[in-house]
N, C-alpha and C positions, 0 to 999 in steps of 0.2 A: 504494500500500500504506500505509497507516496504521495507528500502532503504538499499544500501549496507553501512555498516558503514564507514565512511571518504570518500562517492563518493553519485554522486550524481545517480547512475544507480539503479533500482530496484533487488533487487534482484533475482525474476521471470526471469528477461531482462538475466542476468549471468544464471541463473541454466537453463532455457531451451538452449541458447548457448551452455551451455558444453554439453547437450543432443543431441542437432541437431549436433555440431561437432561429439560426440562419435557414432551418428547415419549413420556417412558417408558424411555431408556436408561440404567444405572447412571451415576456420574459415573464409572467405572471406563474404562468402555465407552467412553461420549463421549469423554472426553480422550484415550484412543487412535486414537480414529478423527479426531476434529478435529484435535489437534495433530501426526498422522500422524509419531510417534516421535519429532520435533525436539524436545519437553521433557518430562524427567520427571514423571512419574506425579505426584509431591509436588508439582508447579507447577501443575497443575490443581487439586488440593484445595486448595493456598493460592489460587488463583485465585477459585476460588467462595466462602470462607469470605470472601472481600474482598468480591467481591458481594454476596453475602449480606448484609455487614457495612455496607455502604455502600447498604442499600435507601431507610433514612428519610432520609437527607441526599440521596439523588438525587428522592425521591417529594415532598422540599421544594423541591425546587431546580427540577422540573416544572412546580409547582401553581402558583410565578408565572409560570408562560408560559400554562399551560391547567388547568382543573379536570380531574382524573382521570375517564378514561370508564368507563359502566357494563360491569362485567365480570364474568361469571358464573361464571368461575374462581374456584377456593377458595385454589390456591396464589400468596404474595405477590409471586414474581417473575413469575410469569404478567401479572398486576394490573400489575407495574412496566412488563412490555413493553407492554403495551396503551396505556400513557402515554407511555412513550415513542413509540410509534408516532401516538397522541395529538397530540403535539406536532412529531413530525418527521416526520411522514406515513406513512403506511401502506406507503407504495411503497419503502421507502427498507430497502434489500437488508443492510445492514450501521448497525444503527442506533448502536451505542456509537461507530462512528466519525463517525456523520452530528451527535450528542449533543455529541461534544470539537470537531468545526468547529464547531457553533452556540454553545457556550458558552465554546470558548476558552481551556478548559482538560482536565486528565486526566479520564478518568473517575472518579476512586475519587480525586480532589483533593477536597475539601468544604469547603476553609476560604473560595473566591473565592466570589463570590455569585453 
């Protein structure tokens, strides 16, 4: 199990969120059904406003490992997973956790290089 760095959420618990959101479910929806009750409703809006928040320091933090691949998506985090998946492979079921073992640090850390 791998946690998000400085919270106590899994990181599975986030990455399938911002899927199930970018899939078409409210973030209402999503975070009920991913974090299946164990955190409040306000821990998922603060969750994604972080992501959200933290797309150009991760989209920087990518582009020296791989050029961003072409992506026909219009929405940004759509564009982010695809790079990430870019870089940490496609196959890789839980990527924000496969992201902190490659880099070595939290997700939503920006200041390490």
């Amino acid at each position: 199990m791998t946690v998000l760095g400085g919270f106590v959420v899994r990181t599975l618990t986030l990455f399938r969120f911002a899927q199930a959101v970018l899939g078409g479910l409210t973030r209402r929806a999503a975070w009920l059904r991913e974090a299946s009750g164990a955190f409040a409703l306000s821990s998922g809006y603060r969750l994604w406003r972080r992501l959200q928040g933290a797309q150009s320091a991760l989209r920087s933090r990518l582009s020296r490992e791989a050029p961003a691949p072409l992506c026909a998506a219009r929405e940004p985090l759509t564009q982010l997973l695809a790079h990430f998946g870019a870089v940490l492979g496609n196959d890789e079921a839980d990527l924000f956790a496969a992201y902190q073992a490659h880099v070595q640090c939290a997700l939503f850390e920006t200041h390490r290089a």
